[in-house]
N, C-alpha and C positions, 0 to 999 in steps of 0.2 A: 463470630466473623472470622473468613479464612483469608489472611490478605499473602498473595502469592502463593497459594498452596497446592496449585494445579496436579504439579507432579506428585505429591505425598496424598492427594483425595484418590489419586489414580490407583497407586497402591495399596490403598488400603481398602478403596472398592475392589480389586481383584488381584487374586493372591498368588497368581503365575502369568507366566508371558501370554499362554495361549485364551486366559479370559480373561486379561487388557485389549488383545487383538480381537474378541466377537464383542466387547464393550465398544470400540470403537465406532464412532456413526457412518452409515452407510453417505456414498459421494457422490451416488447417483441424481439422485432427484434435483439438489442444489445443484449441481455442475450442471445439469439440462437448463434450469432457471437461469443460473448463468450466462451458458451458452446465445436463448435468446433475447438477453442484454447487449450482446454480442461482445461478450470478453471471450479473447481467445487466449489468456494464460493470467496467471493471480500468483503473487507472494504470501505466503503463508509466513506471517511475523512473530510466529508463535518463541519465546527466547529460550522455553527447555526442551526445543527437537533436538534429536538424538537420532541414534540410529532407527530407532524403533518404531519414530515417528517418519522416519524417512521411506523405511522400507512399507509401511502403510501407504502413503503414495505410491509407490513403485508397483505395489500389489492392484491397487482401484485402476491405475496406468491399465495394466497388464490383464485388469477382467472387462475392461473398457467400461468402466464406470465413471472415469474421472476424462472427461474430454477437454482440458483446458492445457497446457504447459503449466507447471507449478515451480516456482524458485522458493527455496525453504530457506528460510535464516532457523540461525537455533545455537547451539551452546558451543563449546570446545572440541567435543564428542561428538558431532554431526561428519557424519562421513559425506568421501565424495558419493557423487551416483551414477551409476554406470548404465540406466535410461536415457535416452533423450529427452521425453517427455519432463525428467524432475532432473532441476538442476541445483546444487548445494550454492546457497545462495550465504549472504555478511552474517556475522556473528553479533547477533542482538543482544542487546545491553542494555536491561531496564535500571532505570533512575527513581528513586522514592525521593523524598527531598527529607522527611525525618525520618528515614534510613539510607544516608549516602555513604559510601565509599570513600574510603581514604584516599589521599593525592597519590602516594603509590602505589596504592592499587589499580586504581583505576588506570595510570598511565599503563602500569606490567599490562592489564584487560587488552589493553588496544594496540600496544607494542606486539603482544604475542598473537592474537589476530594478524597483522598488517606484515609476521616473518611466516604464518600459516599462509598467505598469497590472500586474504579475508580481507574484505573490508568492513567497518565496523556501522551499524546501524544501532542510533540511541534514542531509547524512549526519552522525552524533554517536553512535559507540560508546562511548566513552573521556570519563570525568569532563572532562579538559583541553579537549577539542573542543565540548563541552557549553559549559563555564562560558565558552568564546571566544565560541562563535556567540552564547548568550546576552547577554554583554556587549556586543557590536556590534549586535545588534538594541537593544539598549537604547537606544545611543550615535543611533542612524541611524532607530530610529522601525520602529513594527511595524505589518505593514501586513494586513487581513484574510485570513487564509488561513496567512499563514507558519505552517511545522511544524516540525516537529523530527524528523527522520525516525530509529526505532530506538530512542534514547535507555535503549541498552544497560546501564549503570549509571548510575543517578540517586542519586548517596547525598545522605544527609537534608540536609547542609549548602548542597546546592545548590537542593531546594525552594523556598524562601522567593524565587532569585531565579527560578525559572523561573516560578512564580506571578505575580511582579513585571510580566515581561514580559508576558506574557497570547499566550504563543505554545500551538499546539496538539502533540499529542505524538500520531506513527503507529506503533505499538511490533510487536512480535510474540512473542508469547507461544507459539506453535508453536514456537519454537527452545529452550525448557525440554524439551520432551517428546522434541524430536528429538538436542540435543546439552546437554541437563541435567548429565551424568554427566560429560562434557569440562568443564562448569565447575566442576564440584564437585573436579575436580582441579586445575585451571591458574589459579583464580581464589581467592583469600583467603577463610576463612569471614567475617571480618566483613564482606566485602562480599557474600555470599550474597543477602542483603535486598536490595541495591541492583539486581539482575539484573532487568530486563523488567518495571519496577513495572507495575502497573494497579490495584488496590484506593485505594492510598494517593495515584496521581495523579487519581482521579476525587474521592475524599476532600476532595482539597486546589482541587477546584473546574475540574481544570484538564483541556480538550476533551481524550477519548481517543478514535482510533481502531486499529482491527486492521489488522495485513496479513498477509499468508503470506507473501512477499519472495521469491513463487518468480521463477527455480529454485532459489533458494540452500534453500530450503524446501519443502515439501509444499505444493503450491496446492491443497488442501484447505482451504477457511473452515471447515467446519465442523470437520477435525482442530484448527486453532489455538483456535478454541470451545472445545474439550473441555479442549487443556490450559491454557486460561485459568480455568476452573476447575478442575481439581486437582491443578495445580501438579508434573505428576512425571515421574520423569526415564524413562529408558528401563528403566533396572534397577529402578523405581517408588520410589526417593528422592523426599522433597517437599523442593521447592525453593522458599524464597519464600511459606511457606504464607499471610504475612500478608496477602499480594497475590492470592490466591486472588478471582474473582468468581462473581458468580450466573449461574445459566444467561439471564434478562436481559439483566444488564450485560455479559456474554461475545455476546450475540446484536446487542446493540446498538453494538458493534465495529464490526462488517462493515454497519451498514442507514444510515448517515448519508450525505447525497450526496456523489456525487466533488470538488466543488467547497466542500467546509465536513465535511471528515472529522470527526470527534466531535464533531459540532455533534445538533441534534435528528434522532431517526428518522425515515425517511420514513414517510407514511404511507396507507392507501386510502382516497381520499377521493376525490369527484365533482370531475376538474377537473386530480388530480395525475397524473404520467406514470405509465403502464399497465405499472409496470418488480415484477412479482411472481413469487414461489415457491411451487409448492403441494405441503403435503409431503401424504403418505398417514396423517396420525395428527393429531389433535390436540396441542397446546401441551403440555399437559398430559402427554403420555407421550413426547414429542421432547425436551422441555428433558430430561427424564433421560439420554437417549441422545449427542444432537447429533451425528447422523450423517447425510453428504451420502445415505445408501443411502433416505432418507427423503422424498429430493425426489423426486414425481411429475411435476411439470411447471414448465418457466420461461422463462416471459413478458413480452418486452425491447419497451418501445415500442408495447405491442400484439400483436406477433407472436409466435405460441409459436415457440418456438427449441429446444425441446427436451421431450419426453413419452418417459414410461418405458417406456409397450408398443408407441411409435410412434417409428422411428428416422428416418423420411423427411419428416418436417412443418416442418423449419426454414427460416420464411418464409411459414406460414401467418399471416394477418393472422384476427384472433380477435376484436378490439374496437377500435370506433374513435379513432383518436389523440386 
């Protein structure tokens, strides 16, 4: 077993730049799938992007294969991008909990991110990884944007300082619906409640956003919607009922911008970027459903990228930027 060895599989599958870059997977197919989910941009969370991995977007950008906006987080080495399409997004910070980090390392990690203008995004499954990253943002100062990436158990005793800090939390509530029933056996009933809050962290005042975390997940938004409200497992156990949201709250997951995840909705307004979804129903009979089979058309920048009876329009320019 290779545990974190993305980068060293990479190189040692290919043994110069130029076949790392045809190793690489093509962006076309999935970004269309994408598309008619109706995302009109995705973070790439990956934490050893580089230049290398940057300029790979910038290339699929530029052959029009990747139709989405992409914000990349990645390592120290991640340059800026001089695309519109890809933007250098926080300096991701995986957490293993029997391989953590020294206190002063980790603080230097976040200090030297946050004088780079960075702010820092930390993988946090595990109560311990939690209450460290927490207490180091504390120690080091929190800088707009830092998240909490996951924040897989949250039990109630750590609330109080996660509120403290005033960092944002990216959770995914898709992983109840898809591996509910693994936790219902490998995880303690008293920590059942602590799984994948959202009710109780928006409660407590404190920014939520959604992700699907694929591949590890269904990059469906609108699957993790569904089971942001009702909470169940595959065998339809409810998991967490207390954390259960409204079809709102669940929709307002995925609409905050890439740059300020559960911050306020975007919204249509003279002036804001032309980034929409048009389903085939009204609000009113979709929140009951929230399903991507819903989206008729989606519209990145302006340009439709995607129509349900029209498979060949992405890159039609529709309204002005």
């Amino acid at each position: 077993r290779l545990f974190r060895l993305d980068g060293w599989m990479r190189i040692q599958l290919a043994q110069d730049a130029q076949a790392q870059s045809s190793a690489m997977p093509a962006l076309s197919a999935v970004s269309r799938r994408l598309a008619s989910y109706g995302v009109t941009g995705i973070t790439d969370t990956t934490p050893d992007n580089g230049e290398f991995a940057l300029q790979y977007f910038v290339r699929a950008a530029a052959a029009g294969d990747l139709l989405q906006d992409v914000r990349v987080m990645g390592d120290d080495t991640l340059p800026q991008s001089d695309c519109m399409q890809i933007q250098r997004g926080e300096r991701k910070v995986m957490l293993d909990e029997n391989t953590l980090p020294d206190w002063d390392t980790l603080l230097a990690i976040f200090a030297h991110a946050h004088r780079e203008g960075r702010a820092v995004a930390v993988h946090c499954v595990t109560p311990a990884e939690l209450v460290l990253t927490l207490s180091a943002l504390r120690a080091v100062g929190v800088r707009r944007g830092d998240r909490i990436e996951h924040a897989s158990l949250v039990p109630a005793e750590v609330m109080p300082l996660l509120r403290e800090v005033g960092v944002r939390v990216v959770t995914q509530p898709g992983f109840i619906r898809e591996r509910g029933d693994q936790y219902l056996q490998a995880i303690a009933a008293c920590e059942h409640g602590d799984l994948y809050r959202c009710h109780s962290l928006l409660h407590e005042g404190i920014p939520l956003a959604g992700s699907t975390d694929a591949p590890y997940g269904d990059c469906d938004p609108w699957a993790a919607m569904r089971a942001a409200v009702q909470r169940s497992t595959p065998s339809g156990m409810l998991l967490g009922e207390a954390e259960r949201l409204n079809p709102e709250q669940a929709l307002a997951l995925f609409t905050s911008a890439a740059d300020d995840p559960g911050g306020d909705s975007r919204e249509i307004a003279v002036g804001a970027t032309a980034d929409l979804c048009l389903l085939d129903r009204g609000w009113e009979s979709a929140r009951l459903r929230l399903r991507s089979d819903d989206v008729m058309a989606t519209i990145r920048r302006g340009e439709l990228i995607y129509h349900r009876e029209r498979q060949d329009i992405a890159g039609l320019v529709i309204c002005e930027r």
